[in-house]
Backbone as a printed PyTorch tensor [residue, N CA C, xyz], in Angstrom:
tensor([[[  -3.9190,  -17.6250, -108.4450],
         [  -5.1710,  -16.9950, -108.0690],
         [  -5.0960,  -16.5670, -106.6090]],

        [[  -5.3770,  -15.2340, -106.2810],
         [  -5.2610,  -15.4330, -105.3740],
         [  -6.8680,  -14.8700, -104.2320]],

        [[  -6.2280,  -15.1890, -102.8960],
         [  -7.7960,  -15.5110, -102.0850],
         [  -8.2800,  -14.1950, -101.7170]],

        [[  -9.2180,  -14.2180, -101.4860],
         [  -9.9950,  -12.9280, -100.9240],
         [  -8.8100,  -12.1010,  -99.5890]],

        [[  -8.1410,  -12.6250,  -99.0710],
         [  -7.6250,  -12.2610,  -97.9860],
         [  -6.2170,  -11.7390,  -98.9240]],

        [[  -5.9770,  -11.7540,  -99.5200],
         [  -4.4960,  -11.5810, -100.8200],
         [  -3.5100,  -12.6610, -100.3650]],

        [[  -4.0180,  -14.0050, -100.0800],
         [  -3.0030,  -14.9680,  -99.8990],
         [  -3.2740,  -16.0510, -101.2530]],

        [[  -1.8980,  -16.7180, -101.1560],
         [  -1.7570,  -17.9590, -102.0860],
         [  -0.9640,  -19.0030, -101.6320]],

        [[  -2.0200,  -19.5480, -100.6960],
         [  -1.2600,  -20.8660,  -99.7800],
         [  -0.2700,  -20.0210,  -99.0000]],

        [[  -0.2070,  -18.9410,  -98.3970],
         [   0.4280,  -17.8380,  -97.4830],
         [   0.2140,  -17.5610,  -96.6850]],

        [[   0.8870,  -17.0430,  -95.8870],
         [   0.5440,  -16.5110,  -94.5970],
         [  -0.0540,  -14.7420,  -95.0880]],

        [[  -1.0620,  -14.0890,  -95.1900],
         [  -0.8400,  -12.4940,  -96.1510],
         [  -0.0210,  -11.8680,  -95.2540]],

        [[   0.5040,  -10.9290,  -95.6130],
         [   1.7890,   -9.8730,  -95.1930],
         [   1.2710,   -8.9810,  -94.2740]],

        [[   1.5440,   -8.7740,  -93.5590],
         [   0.6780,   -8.0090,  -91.7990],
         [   2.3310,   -6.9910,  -92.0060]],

        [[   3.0670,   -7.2490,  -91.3200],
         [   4.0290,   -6.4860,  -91.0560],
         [   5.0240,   -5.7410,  -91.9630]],

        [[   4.5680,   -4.2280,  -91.9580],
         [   5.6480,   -3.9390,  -93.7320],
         [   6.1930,   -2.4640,  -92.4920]],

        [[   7.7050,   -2.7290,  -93.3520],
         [   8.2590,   -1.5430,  -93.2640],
         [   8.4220,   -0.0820,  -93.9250]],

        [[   8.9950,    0.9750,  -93.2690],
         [   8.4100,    1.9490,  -94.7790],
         [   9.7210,    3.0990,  -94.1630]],

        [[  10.1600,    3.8510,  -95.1830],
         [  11.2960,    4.7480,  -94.9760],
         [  11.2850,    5.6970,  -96.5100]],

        [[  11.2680,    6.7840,  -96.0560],
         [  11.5970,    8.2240,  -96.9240],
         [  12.3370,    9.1130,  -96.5090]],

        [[  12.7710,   10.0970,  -97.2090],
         [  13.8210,   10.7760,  -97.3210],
         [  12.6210,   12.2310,  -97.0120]],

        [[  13.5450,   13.5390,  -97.7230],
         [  12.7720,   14.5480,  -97.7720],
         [  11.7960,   14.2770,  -99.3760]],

        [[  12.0780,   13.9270,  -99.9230],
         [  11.4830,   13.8800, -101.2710],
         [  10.1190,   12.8220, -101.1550]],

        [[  10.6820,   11.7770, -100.2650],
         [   9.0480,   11.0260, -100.3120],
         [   8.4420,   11.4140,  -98.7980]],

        [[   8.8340,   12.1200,  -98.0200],
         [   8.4850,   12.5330,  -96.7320],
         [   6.8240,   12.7630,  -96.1640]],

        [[   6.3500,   13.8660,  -97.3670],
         [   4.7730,   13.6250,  -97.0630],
         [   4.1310,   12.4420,  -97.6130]],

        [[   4.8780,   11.9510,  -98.7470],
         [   4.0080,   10.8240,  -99.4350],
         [   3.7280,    9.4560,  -98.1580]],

        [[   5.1500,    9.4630,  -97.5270],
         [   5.3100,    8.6320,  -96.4960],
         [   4.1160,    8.3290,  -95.6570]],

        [[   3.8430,    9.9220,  -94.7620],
         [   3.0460,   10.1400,  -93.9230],
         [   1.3000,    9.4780,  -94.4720]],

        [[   1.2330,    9.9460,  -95.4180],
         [  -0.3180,    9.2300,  -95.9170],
         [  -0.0120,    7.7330,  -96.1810]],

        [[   0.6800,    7.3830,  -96.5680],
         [   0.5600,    5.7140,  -96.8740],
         [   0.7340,    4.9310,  -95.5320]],

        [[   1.7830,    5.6820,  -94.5300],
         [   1.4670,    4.9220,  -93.0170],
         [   0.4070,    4.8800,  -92.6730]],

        [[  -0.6180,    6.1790,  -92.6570],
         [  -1.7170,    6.0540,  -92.1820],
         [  -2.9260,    5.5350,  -93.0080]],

        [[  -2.7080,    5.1160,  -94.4180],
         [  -3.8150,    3.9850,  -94.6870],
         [  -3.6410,    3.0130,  -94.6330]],

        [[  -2.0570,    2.5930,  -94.6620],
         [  -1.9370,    1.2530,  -93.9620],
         [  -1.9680,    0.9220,  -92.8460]],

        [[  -1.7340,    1.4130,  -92.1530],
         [  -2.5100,    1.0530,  -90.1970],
         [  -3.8120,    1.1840,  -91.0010]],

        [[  -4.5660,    1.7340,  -91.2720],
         [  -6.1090,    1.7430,  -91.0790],
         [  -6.4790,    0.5540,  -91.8130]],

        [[  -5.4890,   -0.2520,  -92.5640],
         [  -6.5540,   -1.6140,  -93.6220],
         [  -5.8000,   -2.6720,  -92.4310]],

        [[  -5.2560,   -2.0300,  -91.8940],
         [  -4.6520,   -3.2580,  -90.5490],
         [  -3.4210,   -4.0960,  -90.9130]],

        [[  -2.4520,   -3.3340,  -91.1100],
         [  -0.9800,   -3.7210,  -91.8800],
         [  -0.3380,   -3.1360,  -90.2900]],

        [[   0.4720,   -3.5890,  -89.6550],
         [   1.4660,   -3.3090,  -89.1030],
         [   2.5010,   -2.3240,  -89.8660]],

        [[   2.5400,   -1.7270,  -89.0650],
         [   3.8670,   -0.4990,  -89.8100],
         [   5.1160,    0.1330,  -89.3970]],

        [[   6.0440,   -0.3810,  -89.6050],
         [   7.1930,   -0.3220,  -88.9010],
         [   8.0930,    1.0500,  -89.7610]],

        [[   7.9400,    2.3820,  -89.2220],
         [   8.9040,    3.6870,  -89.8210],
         [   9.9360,    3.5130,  -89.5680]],

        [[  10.5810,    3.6090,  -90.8630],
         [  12.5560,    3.7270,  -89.9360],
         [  13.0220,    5.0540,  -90.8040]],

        [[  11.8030,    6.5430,  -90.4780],
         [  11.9130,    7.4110,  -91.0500],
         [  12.2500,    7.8280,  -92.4650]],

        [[  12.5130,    8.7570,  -92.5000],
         [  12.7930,   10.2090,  -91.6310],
         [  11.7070,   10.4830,  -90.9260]],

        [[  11.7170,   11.3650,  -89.7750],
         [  10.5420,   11.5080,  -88.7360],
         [  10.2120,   12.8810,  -88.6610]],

        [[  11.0440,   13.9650,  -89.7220],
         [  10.4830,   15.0370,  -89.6900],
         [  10.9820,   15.5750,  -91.0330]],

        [[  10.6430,   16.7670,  -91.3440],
         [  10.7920,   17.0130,  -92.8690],
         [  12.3810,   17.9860,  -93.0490]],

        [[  13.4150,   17.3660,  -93.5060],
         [  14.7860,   17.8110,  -93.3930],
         [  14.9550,   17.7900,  -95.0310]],

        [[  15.3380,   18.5770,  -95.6720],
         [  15.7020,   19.1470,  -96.9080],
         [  16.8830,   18.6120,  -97.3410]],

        [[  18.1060,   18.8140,  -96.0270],
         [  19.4430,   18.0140,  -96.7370],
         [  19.5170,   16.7290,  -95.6200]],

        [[  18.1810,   15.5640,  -95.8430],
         [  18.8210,   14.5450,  -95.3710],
         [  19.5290,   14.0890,  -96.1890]],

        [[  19.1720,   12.2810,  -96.3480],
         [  19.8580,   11.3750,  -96.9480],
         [  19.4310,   10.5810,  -97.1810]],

        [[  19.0050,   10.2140,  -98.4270],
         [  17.8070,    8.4840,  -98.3010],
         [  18.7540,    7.7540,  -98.0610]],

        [[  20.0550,    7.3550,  -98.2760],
         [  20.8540,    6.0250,  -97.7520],
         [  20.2810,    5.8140,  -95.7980]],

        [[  20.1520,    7.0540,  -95.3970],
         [  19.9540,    6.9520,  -93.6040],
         [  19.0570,    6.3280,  -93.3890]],

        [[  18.0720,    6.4330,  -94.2010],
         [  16.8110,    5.8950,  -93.7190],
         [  16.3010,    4.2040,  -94.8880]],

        [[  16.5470,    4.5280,  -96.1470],
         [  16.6030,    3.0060,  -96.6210],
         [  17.1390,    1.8440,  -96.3960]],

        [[  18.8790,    2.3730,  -95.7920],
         [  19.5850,    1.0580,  -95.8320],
         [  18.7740,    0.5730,  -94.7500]],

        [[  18.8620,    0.8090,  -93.6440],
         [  18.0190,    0.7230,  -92.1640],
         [  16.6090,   -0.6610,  -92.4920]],

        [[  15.8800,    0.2940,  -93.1230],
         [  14.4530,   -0.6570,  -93.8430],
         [  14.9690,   -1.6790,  -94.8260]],

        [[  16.0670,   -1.6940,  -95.9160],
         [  16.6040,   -2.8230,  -96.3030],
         [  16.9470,   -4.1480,  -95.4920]],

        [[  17.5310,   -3.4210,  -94.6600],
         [  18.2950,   -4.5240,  -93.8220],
         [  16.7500,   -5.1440,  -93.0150]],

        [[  16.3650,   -4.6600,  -92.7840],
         [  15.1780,   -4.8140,  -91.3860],
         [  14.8030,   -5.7210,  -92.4260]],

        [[  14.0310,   -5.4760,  -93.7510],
         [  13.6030,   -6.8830,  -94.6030],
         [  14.7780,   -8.0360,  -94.6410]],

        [[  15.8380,   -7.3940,  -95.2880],
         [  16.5320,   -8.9760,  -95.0740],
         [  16.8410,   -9.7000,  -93.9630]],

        [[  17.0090,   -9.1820,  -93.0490],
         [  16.8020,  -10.1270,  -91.5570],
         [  15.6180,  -10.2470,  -90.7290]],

        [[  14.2810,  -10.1770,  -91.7320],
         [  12.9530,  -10.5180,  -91.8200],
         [  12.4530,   -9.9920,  -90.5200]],

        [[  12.7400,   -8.6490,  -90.2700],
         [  12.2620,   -7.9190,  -89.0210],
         [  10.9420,   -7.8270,  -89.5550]],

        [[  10.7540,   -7.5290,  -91.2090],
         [   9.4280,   -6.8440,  -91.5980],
         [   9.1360,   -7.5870,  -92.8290]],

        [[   8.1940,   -8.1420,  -93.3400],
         [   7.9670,   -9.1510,  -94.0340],
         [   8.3090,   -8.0590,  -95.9380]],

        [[   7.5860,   -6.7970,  -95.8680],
         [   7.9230,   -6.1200,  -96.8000],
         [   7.8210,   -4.5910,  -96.6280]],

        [[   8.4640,   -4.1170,  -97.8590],
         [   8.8290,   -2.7210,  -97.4620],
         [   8.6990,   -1.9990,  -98.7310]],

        [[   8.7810,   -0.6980,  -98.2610],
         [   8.1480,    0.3770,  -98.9100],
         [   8.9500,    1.6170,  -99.0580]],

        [[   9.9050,    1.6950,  -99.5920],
         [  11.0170,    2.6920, -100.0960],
         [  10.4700,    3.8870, -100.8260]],

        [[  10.5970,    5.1860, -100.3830],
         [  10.6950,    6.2370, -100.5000],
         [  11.4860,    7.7540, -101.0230]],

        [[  11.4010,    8.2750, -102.3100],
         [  12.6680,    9.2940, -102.0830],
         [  12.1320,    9.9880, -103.0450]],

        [[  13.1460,   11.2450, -103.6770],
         [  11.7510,   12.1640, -104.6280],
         [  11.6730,   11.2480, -106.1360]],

        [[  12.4420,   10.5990, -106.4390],
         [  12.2410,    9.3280, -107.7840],
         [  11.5810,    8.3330, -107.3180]],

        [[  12.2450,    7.5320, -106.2660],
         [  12.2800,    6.2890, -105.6700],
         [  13.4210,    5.5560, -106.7650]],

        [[  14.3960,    6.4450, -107.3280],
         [  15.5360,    5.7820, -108.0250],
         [  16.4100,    5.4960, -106.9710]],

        [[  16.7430,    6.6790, -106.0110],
         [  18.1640,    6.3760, -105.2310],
         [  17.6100,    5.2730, -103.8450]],

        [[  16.6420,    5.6760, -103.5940],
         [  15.4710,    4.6910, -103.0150],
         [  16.1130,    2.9030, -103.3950]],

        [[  15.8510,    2.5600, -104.8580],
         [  15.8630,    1.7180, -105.3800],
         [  17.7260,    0.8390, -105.0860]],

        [[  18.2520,    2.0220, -105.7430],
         [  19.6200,    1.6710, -105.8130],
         [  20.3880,    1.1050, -104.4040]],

        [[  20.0890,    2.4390, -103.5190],
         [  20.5650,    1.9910, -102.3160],
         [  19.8760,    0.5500, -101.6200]],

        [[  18.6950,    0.4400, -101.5590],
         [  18.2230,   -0.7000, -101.3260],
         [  18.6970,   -2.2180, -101.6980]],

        [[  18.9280,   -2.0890, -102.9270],
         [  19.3530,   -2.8700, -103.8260],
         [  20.7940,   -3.3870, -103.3440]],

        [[  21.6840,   -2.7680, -102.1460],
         [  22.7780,   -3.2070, -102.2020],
         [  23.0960,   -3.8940, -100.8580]],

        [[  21.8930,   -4.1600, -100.6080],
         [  21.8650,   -4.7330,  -99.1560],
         [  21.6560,   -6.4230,  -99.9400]],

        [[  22.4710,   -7.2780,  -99.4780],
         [  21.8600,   -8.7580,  -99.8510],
         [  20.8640,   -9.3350,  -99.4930]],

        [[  19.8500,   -9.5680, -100.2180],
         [  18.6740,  -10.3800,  -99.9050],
         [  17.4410,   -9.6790, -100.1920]],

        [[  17.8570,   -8.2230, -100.9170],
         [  16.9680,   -7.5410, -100.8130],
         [  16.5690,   -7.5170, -102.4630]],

        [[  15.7610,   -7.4640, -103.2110],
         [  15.3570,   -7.0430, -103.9570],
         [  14.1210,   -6.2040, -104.3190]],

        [[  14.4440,   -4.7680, -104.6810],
         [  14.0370,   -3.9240, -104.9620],
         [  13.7240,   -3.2740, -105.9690]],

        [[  12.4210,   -2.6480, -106.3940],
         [  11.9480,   -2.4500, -107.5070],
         [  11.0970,   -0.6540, -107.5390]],

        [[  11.6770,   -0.3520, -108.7020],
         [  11.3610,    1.1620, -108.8300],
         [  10.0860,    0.5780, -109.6050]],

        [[   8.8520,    0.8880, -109.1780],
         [   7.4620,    0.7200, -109.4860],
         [   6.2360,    1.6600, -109.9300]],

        [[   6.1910,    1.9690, -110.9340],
         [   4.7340,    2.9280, -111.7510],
         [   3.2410,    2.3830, -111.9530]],

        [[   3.3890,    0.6360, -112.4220],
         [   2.3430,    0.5790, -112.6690],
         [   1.9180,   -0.6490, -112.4660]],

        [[   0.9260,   -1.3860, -112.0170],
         [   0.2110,   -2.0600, -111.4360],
         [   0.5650,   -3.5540, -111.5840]],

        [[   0.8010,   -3.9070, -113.1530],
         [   1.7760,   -5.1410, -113.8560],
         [   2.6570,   -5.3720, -112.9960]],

        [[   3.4580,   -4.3900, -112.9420],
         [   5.3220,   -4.6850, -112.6900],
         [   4.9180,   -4.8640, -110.6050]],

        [[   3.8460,   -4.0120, -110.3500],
         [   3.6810,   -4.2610, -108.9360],
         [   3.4600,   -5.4510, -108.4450]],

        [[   2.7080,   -6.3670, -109.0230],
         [   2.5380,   -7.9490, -108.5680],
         [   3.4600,   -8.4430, -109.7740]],

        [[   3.6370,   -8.7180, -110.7080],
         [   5.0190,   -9.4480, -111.5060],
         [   5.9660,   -9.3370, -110.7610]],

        [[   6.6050,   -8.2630, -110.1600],
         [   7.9000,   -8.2950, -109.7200],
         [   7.9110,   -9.1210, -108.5480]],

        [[   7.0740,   -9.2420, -107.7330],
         [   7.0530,  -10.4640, -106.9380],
         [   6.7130,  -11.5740, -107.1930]],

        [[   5.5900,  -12.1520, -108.1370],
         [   5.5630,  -13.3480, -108.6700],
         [   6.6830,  -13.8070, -109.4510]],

        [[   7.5990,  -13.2700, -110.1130],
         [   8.4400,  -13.6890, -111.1590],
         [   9.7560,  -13.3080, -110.5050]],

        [[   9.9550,  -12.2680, -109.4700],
         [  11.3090,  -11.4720, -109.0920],
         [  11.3810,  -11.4300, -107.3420]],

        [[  10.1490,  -12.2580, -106.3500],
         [  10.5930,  -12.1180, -105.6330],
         [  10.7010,  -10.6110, -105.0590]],

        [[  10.4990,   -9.8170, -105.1870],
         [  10.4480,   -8.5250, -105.3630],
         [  10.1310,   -8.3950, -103.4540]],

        [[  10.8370,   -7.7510, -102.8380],
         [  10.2770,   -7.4090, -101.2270],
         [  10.2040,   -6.2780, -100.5680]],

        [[  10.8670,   -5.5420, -101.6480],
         [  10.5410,   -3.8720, -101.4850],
         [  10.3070,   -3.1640, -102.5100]],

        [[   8.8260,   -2.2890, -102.4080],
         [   8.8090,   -1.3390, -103.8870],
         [   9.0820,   -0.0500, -103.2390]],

        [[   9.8740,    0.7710, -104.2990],
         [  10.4460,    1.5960, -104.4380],
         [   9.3830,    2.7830, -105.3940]],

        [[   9.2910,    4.1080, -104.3500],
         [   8.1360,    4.9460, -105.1530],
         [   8.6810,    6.4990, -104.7560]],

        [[   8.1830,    7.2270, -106.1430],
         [   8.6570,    8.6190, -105.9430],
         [   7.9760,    9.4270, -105.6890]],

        [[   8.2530,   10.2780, -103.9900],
         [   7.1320,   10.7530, -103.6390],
         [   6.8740,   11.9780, -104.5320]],

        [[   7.5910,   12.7130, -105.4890],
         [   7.2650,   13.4850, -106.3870],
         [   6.9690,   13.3450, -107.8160]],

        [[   6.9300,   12.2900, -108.2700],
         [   6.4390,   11.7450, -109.6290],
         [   4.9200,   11.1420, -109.4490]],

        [[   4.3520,   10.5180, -107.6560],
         [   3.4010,    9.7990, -107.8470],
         [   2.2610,   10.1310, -106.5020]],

        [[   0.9150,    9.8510, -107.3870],
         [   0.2930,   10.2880, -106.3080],
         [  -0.1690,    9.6870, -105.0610]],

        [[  -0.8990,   10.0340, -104.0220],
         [  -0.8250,    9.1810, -103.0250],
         [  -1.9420,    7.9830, -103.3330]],

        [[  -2.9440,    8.1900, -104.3230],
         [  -3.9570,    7.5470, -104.8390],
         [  -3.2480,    5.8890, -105.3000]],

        [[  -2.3970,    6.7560, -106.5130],
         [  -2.1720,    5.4840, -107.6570],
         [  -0.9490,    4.9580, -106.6440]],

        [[  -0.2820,    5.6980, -105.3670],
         [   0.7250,    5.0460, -104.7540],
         [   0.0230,    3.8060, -103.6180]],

        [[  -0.7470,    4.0590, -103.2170],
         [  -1.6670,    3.1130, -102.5940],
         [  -2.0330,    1.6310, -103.1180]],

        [[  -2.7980,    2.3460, -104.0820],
         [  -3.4190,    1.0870, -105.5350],
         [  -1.9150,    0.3230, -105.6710]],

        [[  -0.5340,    0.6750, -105.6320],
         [   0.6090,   -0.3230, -106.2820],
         [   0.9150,   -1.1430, -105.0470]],

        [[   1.2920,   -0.5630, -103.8870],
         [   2.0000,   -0.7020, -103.0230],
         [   0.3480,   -1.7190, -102.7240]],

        [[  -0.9250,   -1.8700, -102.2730],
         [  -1.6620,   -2.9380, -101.6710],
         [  -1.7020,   -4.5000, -102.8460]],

        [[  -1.4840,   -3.9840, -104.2470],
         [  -1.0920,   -5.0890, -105.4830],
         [   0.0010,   -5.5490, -105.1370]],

        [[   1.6320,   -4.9980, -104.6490],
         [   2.6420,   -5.3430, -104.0830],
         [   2.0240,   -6.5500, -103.1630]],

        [[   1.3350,   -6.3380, -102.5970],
         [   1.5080,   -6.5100, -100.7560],
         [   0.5920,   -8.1120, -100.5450]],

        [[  -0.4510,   -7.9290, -102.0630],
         [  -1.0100,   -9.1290, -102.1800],
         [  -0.3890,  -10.3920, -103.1400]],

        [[   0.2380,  -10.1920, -103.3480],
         [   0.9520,  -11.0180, -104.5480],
         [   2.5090,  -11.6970, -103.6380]],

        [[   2.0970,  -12.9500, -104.6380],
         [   3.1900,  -13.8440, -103.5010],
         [   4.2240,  -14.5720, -105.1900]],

        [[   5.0300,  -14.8620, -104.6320],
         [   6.3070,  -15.7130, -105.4730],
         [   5.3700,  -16.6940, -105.7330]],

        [[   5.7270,  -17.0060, -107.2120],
         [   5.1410,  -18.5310, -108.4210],
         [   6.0930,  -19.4800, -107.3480]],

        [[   6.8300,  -19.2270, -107.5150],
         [   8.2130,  -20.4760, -107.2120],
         [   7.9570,  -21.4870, -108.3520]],

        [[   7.9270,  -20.9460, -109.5040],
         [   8.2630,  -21.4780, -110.4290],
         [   9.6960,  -22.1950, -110.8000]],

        [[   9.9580,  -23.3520, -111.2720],
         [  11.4030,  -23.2420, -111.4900],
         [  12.2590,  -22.4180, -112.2750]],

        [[  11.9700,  -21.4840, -113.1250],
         [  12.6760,  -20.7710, -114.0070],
         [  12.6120,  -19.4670, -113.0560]],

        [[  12.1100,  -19.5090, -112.6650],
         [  12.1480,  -18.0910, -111.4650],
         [  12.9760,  -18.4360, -110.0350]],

        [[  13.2540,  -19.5530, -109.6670],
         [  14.0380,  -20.2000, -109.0640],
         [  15.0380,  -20.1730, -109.6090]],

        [[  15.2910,  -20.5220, -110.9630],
         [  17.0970,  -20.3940, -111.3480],
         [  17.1020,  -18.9580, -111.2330]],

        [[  16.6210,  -18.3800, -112.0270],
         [  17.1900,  -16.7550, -112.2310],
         [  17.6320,  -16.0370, -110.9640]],

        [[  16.7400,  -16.4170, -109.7070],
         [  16.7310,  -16.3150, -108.4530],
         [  18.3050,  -17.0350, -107.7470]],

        [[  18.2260,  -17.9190, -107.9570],
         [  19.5770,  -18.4660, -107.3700],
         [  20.7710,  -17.6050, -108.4160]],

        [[  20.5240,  -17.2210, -109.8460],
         [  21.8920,  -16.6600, -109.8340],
         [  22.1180,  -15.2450, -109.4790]],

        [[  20.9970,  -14.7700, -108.8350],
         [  21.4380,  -13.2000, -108.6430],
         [  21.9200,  -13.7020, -106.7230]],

        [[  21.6910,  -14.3830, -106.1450],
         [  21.8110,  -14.8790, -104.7130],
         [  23.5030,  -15.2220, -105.3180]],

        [[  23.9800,  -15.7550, -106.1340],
         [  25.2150,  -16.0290, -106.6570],
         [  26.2840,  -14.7260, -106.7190]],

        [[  25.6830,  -13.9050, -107.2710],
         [  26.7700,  -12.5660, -107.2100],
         [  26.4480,  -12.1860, -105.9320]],

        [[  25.0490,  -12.2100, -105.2440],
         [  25.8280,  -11.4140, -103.6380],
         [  26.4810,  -12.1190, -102.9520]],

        [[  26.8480,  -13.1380, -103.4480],
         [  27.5510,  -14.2500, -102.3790],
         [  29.2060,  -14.1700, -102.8070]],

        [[  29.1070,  -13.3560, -104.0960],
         [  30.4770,  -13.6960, -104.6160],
         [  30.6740,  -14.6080, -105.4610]],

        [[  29.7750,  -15.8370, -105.7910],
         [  30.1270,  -16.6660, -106.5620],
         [  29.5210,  -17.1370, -107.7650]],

        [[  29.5650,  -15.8310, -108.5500],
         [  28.7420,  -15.7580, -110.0160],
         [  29.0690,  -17.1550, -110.8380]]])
């Protein structure tokens, strides 16, 4: 259950990171600015202007990493799917990342998966229903269930090498 403030015995999440490519580029720009306005800290690690042949690896791995060495408590991946978004993210250790549509999988994937970055396509989704996922993300905390704890320790097992 969680509290009016979106905590569960938590500290709630103040500091999120956020990074797009050309494909999530404007979507970017509106979700920084309603998140500063509900009072989220917001840390861009771009793109900072609208470039056609960037690169989402330039700007995701960057925000991957910044979550796994807990510069930013969570993050917010960007690209015109939020597939390559997803993928690249995904290969940073510690990171788990989730290509996200609908509201379920937005708090499940962190209650059950730990989940610390959602992954969204700034051309499949709107800035409305992208809002509504990404603040369900942002309130939802890990069960730490034990069966979510094993599953958890064996994916920490292959990035370590020792499946």
């Amino acid at each position: 259950m969680l509290n009016h403030d979106g905590s569960v015995g938590m500290a709630r999440v103040k500091r999120v990171g956020i990074a797009a490519d050309h494909g999530g580029f404007q979507l970017k720009a509106e979700l920084s600015e309603s998140l500063r306005n509900a009072g989220y800290e917001v840390e861009d690690f771009g793109a900072y202007r609208l470039d056609g042949a960037d690169d989402y690896p330039d700007f995701i791995i960057p925000l991957a990493r910044a979550v796994a060495a807990a510069q930013v408590q969570r993050a917010v991946a960007l690209c015109g799917s939020g597939v390559g978004a997803s993928v690249a993210a995904n290969k940073v250790p510690g990171v788990r990342a989730g290509l996200i549509h609908d509201v379920f999988s937005a708090h499940q994937g962190v209650e059950d998966d730990d989940m610390n970055v959602i992954c969204l396509g700034g051309k499949v989704i709107g800035s409305g229903l992208a809002l509504e996922l990404i603040e369900t993300f942002l309130h939802a905390h890990f069960s730490g269930a034990a069966r979510h704890e094993r599953r958890l320790a064996k994916v920490h097992a292959l990035e370590t090498g020792n499946p």
